[in-house]
C-alpha positions in Angstrom: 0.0 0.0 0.0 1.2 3.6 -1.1 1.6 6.4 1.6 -0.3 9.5 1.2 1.6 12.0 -0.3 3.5 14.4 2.4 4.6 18.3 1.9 8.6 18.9 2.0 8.4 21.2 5.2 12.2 22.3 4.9 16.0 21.4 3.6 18.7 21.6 5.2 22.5 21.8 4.7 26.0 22.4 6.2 29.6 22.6 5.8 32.6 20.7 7.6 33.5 22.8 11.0 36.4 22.5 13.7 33.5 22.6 16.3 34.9 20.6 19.0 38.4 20.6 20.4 40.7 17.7 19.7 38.3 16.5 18.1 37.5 15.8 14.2 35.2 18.7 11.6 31.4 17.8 11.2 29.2 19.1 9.1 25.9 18.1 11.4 25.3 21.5 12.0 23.0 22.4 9.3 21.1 25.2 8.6 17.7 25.8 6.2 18.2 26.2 2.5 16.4 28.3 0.6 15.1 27.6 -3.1 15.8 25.3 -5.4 18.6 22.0 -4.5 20.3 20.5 -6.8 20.3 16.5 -6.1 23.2 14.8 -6.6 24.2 10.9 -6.4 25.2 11.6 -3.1 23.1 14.0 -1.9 22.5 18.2 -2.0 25.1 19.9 -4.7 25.9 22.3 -1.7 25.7 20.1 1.8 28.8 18.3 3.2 29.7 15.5 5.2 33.0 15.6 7.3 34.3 12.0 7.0 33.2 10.2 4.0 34.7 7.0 5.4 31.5 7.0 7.8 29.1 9.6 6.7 27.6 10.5 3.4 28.4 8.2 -0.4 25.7 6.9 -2.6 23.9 4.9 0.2 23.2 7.8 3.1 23.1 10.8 0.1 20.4 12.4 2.5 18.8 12.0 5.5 15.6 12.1 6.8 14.0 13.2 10.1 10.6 13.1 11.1 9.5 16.4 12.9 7.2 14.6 14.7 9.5 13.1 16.8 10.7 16.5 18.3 8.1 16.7 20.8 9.2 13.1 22.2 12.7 14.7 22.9 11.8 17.5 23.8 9.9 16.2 26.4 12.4 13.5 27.4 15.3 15.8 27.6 13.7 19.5 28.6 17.8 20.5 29.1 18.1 20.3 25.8 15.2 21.3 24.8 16.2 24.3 22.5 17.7 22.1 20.0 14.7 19.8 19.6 13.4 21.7 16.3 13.5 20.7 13.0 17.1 20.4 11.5 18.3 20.1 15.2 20.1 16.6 14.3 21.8 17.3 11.2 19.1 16.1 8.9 18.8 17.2 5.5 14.8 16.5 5.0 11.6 17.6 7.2 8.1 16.2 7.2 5.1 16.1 9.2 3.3 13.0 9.0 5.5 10.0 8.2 7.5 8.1 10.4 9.8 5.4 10.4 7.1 2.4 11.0 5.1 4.3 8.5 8.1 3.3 6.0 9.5 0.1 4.6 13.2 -0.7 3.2 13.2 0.0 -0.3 10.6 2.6 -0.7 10.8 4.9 -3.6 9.8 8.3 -3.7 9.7 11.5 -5.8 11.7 14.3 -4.3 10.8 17.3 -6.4 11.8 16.0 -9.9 14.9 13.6 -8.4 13.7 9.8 -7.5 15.2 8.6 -4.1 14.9 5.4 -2.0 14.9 4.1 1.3 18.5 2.1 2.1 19.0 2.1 6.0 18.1 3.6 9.2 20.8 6.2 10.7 23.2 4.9 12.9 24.3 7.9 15.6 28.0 8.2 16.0 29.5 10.7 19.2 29.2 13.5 16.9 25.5 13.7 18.3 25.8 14.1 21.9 28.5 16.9 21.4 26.3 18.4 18.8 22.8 17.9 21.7 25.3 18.5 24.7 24.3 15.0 26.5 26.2 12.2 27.1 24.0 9.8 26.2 22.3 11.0 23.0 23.3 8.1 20.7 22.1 5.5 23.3 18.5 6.7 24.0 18.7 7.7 19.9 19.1 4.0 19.3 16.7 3.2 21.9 13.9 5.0 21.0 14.1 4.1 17.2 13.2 7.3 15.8 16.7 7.6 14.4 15.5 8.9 10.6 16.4 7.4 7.8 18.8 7.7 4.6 17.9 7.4 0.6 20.4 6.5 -2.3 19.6 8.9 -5.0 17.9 6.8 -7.9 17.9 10.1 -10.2 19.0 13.3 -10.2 17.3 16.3 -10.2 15.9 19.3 -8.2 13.7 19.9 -5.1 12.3 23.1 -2.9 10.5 23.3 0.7 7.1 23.2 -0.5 7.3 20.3 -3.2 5.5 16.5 -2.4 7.6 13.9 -1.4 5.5 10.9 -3.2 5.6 7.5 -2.5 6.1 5.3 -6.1 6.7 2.3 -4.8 7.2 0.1 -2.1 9.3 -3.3 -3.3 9.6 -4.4 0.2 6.2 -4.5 2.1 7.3 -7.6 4.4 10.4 -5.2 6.2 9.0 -2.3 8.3 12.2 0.4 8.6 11.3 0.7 12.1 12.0 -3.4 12.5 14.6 -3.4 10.7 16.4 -0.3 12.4 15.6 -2.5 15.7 17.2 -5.6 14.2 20.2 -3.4 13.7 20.7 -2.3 17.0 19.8 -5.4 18.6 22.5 -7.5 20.4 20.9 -10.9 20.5 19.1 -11.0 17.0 17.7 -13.9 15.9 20.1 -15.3 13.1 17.7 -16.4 10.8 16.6 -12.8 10.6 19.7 -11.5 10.1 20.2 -13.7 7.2 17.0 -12.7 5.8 18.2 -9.0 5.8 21.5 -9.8 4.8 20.0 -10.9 1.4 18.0 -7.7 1.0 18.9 -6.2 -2.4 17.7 -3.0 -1.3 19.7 -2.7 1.9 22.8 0.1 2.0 25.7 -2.7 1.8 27.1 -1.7 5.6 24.2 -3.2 6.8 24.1 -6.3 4.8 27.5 -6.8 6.2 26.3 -6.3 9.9 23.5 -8.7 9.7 25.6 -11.1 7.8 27.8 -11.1 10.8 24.7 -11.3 13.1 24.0 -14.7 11.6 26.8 -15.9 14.0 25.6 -16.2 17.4 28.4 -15.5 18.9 29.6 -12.7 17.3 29.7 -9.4 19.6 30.0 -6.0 17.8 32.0 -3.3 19.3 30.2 0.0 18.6 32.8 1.9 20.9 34.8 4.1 17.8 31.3 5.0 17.1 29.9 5.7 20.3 32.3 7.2 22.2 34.9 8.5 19.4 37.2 6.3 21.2 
């Protein structure tokens, strides 16, 4: 089943900073864009990504965060609360409306007159709880699920705030991206799922290669680079 179509409610972009010290540029501060966006192969002609070893390439071109999930953190962390707005976690794309168990892996949109698709769920690295100011940002981000998602760019073209982001087709109906994004982020996954998704063709590659090593039971993964910058 097709989703309604949803209203782009703003873009955003940013460039590499020295934000933190002794510690490595990010670009996760973004700010609106105005206009027209070119949309590249890997993701707005003017938006950056600091390390392209982690962040950004064809797979995560641009990210996606539901502004409905604002109020949940808001809420949960009232410290923080002035950064809790729309762009606030260095996402590219805003809507009201959809959500990630709204979604499945694989789904294809029209962004303006570019076609995009659904290829993972967004994995937090440290970079977020400097950018929040709290120590435990990527934990309860992973926790709570509503980490947005990213889309490979299937053609280029051009989109504006304003324009419909419409849903074209969903190839994957059997893989929720809010399951799947718990699969990811679960310890003790049951192998047999993690084979499944292992084999999805539609699946960013990284995480074909972490459920493939899920498969083994005894295989621990050691997030700690990621978490902690470590």
């Amino acid at each position: 089943m097709l989703l309604s179509d949803t209203r782009i409610s703003s873009l955003y972009a940013g460039k590499a900073e020295d934000r933190w010290p002794g510690k490595a540029p990010s670009a996760i501060g973004k700010t609106i864009a105005d206009g027209k966006l070119v949309v590249t192969r890997t993701g707005f002609e003017i938006d950056q990504q600091a390390d392209l070893k982690v962040h950004g390439g064809p797979d995560k071109a641009l990210h996606h965060y539901a502004a409905d999930h604002y109020t949940y953190w808001q809420n949960k962390l009232p410290a923080q609360t002035e950064k809790f707005v729309p762009g606030g976690v260095g996402e590219n794309i805003s809507t009201l409306g959809i959500v990630e168990k709204d979604l499945c892996i694989g789904d294809v949109f029209a962004l303006g007159s570019a076609r995009i698709q659904i290829s993972q769920g967004r994995q937090p690295c440290w970079k977020l709880n400097l950018h929040i100011d709290n120590k435990q940002m990527v934990k309860l981000f992973q926790e709570s699920g509503f980490t947005g998602w990213y889309y490979r760019v299937l053609e280029t073209g051009s989109v504006e705030a304003g324009d419909l982001l419409e849903h074209i087709d969903r190839p994957q109906p059997d893989w929720s991206l809010d399951k799947i994004i718990a699969a990811r982020f679960n310890p003790k996954l049951d192998p047999t799922i993690a084979a499944s998704l292992s084999e999805l063709p539609e699946l960013a590659d990284n995480w074909k290669d972490a459920f493939a090593k899920k498969k083994d039971k005894a295989f621990r993964e050691n997030t700690s680079a990621r978490t902690s910058g470590a």
